[in-house]
N, C-alpha and C positions, 0 to 999 in steps of 0.2 A: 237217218241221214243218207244212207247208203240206196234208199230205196226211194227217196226225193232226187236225189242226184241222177240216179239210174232215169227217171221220169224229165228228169229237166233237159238234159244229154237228148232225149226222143223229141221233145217238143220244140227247142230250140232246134235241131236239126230239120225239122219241118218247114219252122218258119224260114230258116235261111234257104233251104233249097226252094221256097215259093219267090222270095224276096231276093233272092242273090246282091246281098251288100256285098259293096269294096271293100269295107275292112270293120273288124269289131272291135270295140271299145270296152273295156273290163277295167270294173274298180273294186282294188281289195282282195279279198281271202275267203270268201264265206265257199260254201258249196255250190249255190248258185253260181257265182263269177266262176269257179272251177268250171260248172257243166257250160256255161257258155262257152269259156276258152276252148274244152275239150269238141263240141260240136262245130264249132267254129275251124279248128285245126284239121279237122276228120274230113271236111268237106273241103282243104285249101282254101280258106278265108284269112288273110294275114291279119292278128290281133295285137291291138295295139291295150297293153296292161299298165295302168296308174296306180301306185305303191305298191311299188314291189322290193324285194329287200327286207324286207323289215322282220322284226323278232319280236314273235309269243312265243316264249319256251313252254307253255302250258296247255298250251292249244291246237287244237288239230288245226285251224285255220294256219301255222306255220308252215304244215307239210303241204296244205291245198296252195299257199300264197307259191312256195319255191316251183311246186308244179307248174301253175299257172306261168313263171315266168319262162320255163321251159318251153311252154306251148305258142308264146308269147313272140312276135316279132322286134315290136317297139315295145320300148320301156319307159318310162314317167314315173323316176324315184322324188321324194320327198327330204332326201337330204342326201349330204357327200358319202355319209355311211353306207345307206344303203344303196347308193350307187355302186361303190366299192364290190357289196356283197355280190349283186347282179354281178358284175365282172366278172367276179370269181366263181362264178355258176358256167362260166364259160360264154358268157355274150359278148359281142363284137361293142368295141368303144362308141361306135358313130350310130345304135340303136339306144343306147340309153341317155337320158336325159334326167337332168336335178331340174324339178320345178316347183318342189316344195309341195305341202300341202294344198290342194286346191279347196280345202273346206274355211283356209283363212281367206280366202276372197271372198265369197258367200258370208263370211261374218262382215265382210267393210261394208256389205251392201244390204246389212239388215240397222234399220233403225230401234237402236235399243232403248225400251223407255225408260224413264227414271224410277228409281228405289220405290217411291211412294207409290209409283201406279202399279209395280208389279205386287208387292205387299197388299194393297186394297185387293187388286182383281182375285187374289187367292186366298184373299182371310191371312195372311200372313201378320204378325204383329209389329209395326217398327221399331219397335221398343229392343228388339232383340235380336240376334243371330241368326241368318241363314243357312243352313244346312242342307244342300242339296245330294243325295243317297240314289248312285247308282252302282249294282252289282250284279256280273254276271257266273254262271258257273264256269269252273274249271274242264274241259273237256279231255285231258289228257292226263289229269289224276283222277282221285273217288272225287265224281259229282255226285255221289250220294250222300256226302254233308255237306252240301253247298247250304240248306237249310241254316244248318251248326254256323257256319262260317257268319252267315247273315246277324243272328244271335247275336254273334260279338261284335261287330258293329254297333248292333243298336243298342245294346248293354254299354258299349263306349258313350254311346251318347246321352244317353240315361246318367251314367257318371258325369260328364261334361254340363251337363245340367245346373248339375248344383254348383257351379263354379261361376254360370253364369246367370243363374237366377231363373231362366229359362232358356227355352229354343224353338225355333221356327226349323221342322224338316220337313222337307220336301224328297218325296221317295216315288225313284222312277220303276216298273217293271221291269226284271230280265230281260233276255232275246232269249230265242225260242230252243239253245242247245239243252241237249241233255243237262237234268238236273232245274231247270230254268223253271218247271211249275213245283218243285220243293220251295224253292225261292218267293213263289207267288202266294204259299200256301202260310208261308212263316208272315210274309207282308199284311197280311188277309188277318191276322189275330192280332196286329198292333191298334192298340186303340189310345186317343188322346188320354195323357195325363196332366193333374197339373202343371208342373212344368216344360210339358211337351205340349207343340201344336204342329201336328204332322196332317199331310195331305198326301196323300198317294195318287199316281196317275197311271195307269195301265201305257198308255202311251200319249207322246206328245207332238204338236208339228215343229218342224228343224226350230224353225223360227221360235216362237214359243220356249222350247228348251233354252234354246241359246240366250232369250232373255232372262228368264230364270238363273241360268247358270251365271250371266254376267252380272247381276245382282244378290248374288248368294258368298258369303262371307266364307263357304268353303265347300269343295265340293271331298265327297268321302266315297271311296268305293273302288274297282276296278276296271272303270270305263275307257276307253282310248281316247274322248274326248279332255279330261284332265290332262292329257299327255302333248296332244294336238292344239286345239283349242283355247282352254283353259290358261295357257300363259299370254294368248293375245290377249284377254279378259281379265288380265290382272289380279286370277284367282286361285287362291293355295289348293293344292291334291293332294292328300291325303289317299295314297295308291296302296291299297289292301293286298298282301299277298303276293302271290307268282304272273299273276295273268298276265300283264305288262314288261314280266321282265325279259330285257331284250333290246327294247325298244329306247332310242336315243331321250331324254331328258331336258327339260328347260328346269331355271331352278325354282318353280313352283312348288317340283314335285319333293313329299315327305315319304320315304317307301316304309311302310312298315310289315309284321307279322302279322297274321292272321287272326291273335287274339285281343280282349279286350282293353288288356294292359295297355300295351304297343301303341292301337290305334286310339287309345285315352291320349295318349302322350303327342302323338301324329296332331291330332284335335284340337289340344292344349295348344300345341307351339303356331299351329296356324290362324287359330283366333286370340292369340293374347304375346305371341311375340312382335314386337313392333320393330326390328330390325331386320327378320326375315318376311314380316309384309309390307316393308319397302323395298327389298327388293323385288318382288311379286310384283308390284305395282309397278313396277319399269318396263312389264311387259315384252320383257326379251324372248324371243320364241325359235327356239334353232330351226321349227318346220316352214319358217317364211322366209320365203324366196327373195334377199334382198337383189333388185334389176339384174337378173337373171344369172345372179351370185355373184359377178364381180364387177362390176364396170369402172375400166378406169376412166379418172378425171386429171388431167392436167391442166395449172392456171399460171400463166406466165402475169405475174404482179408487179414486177417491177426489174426492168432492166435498163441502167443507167443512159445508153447511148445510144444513139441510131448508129454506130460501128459495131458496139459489142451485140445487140438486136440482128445485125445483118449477120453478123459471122456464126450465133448462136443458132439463129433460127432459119438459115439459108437463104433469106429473104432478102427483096430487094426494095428500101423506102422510100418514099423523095425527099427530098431534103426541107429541114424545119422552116414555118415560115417567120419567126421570134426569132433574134439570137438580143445576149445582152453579156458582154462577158465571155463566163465560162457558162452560161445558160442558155439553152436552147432548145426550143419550144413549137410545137404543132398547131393550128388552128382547129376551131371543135370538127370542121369538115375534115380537116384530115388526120387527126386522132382518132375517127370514124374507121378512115379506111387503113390506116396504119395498125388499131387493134385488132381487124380481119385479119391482115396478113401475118398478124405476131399468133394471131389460133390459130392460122392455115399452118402457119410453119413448124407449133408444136405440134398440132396434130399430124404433118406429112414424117418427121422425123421420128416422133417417141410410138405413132401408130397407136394411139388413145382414143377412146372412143367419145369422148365429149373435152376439148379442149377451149382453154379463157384466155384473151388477151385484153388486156387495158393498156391504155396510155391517156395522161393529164395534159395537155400544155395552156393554152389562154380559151377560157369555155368551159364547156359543162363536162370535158375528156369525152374517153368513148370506151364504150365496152363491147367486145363481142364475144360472144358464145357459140361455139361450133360444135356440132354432131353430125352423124352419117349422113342425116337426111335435111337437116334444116341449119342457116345463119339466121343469128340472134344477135343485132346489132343497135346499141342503143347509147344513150347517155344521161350523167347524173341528174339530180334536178337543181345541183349549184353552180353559182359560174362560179370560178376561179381563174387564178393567174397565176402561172408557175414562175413567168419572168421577175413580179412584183412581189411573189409571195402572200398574194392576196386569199382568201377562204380555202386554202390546199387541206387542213385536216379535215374541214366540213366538208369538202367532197371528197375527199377520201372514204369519210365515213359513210358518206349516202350512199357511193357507188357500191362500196362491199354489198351494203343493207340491198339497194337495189339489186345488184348481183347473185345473192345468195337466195332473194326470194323468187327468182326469175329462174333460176338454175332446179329449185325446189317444183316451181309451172312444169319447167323443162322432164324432168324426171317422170311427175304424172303424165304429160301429156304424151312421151314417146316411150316412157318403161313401162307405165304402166305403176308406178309407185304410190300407194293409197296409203300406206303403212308406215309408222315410223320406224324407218331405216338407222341401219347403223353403221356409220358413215367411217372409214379408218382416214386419217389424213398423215399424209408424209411431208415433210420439209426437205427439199435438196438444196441443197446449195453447191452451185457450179463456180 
C-alpha cells in the first residue's frame, strides 16, 4: 500500500501540473483518494472531499479518511454525525456540508428488475432464499485469518440450510487489502452442495450488484454497502465482526461476532423473523438526505375571519363578496388571490421555506402553495358554497387530496425529492 500510494502521489501530481484544475474532488478513504488529496494539496489545488467523518475502527481507511479531511477544503458529510466529527477535527462551519449519501441517488435511478428475472439470469432458485456474501479483510488487525473469519460465515450458512431446506448464495470477491487473496483462495474451494446453490463473482458492475442485492433476502458480511445502501433496499445485514464498527446504523443492521454461532443466529433472525423484516421493509435509511435535512412547511388551513387573517398574517384582504348573517364568504376569483396573500404572509412572518394558504367561500376555493422561487395557485375540483352549506366536506376533502399531491410534485421538482421521505408534522394552535 505504501508503495501504490507513494506511486499515485507521482502521477497524479503530473497530471494536475499538465492539466491545472480548479479544484479536486475526492470520495472516501481508500489510498488512492488519500494520494489525490495529498497531490492535490502539495500543488495548492483546493479539494473538495465527500464522506468524511465517518468510522472504521478496524481499518486503515479510518486514519487515511481523517487525513484526507485535513488536506481537504470543502467537505460533503453523509450524516449530522459525521458532520459533527469534521468540526471537531477543527474545520470551519460554512466548509462542511450533510448531503447524505450520494450512492442512494444512483440507486433511484437504476431500474431494478424483478425477483424472477434476477433468479433466472443467475441460475438462482425461486424456490428459496437469497443470500448475498460480501467480505472483506480486516486491515488493522491479523488479516491473516481473514481466510478463518470467512469459514464461519459459510459454516453459518451451511447451518442455515437446514432450517430452510436450502439456499441460494451469492458470493462477491474481497477488495484488494491486505489479506483479500486469503479470502479469494477460501472462496475458490466452496463447491455446490445439495442444499447449497452458490455462484461466486470475482466482480460486479454497480448496477448489477445493486440488483442482486435488492433481491436477495439478506445480505451477510462486512461491506459498507449493508450499512449505506441496503436500508434503501429493504434488506437485512447481518454485519460480521469490527469492520463497520463506528459507522452510524439504520435498523436493518444485525451486528454480530465473528463466529459461526453469532452469525447462525444474525441469519436466523433475518430470514424467519417477521417483525423485524417489517421493519427493514420501511426502508428507513439515516444516510438519505431528507430536502436538504430540514425544510420547513407551514400551512395556514383555516382561519376563521378576514379580521383575525389580517391581524395574524399582516395582511391586507378585500372584503368578502357573500355575506348572509354571521357568514361571509369569497368568490372562487378571490379566494384565489386571498390564499396567495394568506402564504405570502406565513411565509414573510414565520420565514418558512415553502408556505400553504387556503380559503373556501362560493366555488371551487383556492389554494396556493409558496416557495422561494415559484407560486402554486390553484383550486379544488368541487364547487361548493360556504353561504348554503352546500359540498363543503367534499371540497374539503379534494382540496387536502389535491394539495398534498401537488406539494408531493412540488418537493421533486425544486428539492430534488425522489425518496420516500419522512415527513414530521406539527400542530400549533394560536
Amino acid at each position: 500500500m505504501a508503495i501504490s500510494s507513494g506511486k499515485c502521489i507521482e502521477e497524479f501530481a503530473k497530471v494536475f501540473k499538465k492539466n491545472e484544475p480548479d479544484i479536486s474532488i475526492v470520495l472516501g478513504d481508500r489510498v488512492e483518494a488519500f494520494s489525490t488529496a495529498t497531490a492535490s494539496y502539495l500543488l495548492n489545488i483546493p479539494v473538495a472531499h465527500i464522506a468524511g467523518g465517518e468510522m472504521t475502527n478496524s481499518l486503515v481507511d479510518d486514519d487515511l479518511r481523517h487525513a484526507i479531511t485535513k488536506l481537504s477544503h470543502l467537505h460533503f458529510v453523509s450524516t449530522e454525525e459525521y458532520k459533527k466529527r469534521v468540526l471537531q477535527l477543527g474545520e470551519e462551519n460554512w466548509r462542511v456540508h450533510n448531503v447524505g449519501a450520494l450512492s442512494l441517488e444512483n440507486i433511484e435511478n437504476i431500474k431494478i428488475p424483478k425477483k424472477e428475472e434476477i433468479y433466472s439470469k443467475y441460475g438462482f432458485d425461486i424456490n428459496y432464499p437469497l443470500c448475498l456474501v460480501v467480505y472483506h479483510p480486516l486491515t488493522k488487525i491479523n488479516w491473516k485469518m481473514a481466510n478463518y473469519e470467512f469459514a464461519s460465515i459459510f459454516d453459518a450458512l451451511k447451518e442455515t440450510a437446514k432450517s430452510t431446506g436450502k439456499l441460494n448464495i451469492a458470493i462477491i470477491y474481497p477488495n484488494t487489502d491486505a489479506g483479500g487473496y486469503l479470502i479469494v483462495d477460501e472462496i475458490k474451494k466452496i463447491s455446490n452442495e445439495n442444499n447449497l446453490n452458490i455462484k461466486t463473482f470475482a466482480n460486479l458492475p454497480h448496477e448489477e450488484y445493486i440488483s442482486i442485492l435488492a433481491n436477495s433476502d439478506v445480505l451477510v458480511g462486512n461491506t459498507s454497502s449493508g450499512i449505506i445502501e441496503a436500508p434503501s433496499l429493504g434488506v437485512p445485514y447481518v454485519c460480521v465482526g469490527d469492520r463497520q464498527k463506528g459507522r452510524v446504523r439504520g435498523n436493518n443492521v444485525i451486528d454480530v461476532r465473528c463466529n459461526m454461532v453469532d452469525i447462525k443466529k444474525g441469519l436466523e433472525k433475518a430470514l424467519f423473523d417477521s417483525e423485524f423484516i417489517n421493519i427493514v421493509k420501511k426502508k428507513e435509511n439515516p444516510y438519505y438526505k431528507y430536502i436538504n435535512g430540514n425544510v420547513k412547511v407551514m400551512a395556514s388551513m383555516f382561519i376563521p375571519s378576514k379580521y383575525s387573517a389580517e391581524k395574524l398574517l399582516n395582511v391586507e384582504l378585500t372584503e368578502p363578496d357573500y355575506a348572509y348573517e354571521y357568514a361571509k364568504a369569497y368568490s372562487e376569483e378571490n379566494d384565489l388571490k386571498v390564499a396567495y396573500l394568506m402564504a405570502k404572509g406565513i411565509k414573510n412572518i414565520l420565514n418558512c421555506d415553502i408556505a400553504i394558504g387556503t380559503t373556501a367561500g362560493v366555488g371551487r376555493g383556492g389554494i396556493c402553495i409558496l416557495t422561494d422561487n415559484n407560486k402554486y395557485v390553484f383550486t379544488t375540483d368541487i364547487q361548493g358554497d360556504l353561504i348554503k352549506g352546500k359540498n363543503i366536506i367534499q371540497r374539503q376533502k379534494n382540496g387536502i387530496e389535491k394539495t398534498i399531491n401537488k406539494f408531493v410534485e412540488i418537493l421533486k421538482k425544486e428539492y430534488g425529492i425522489t425518496h420516500n421521505a419522512e415527513m414530521r408534522v406539527n400542530k400549533i394552535d394560536m
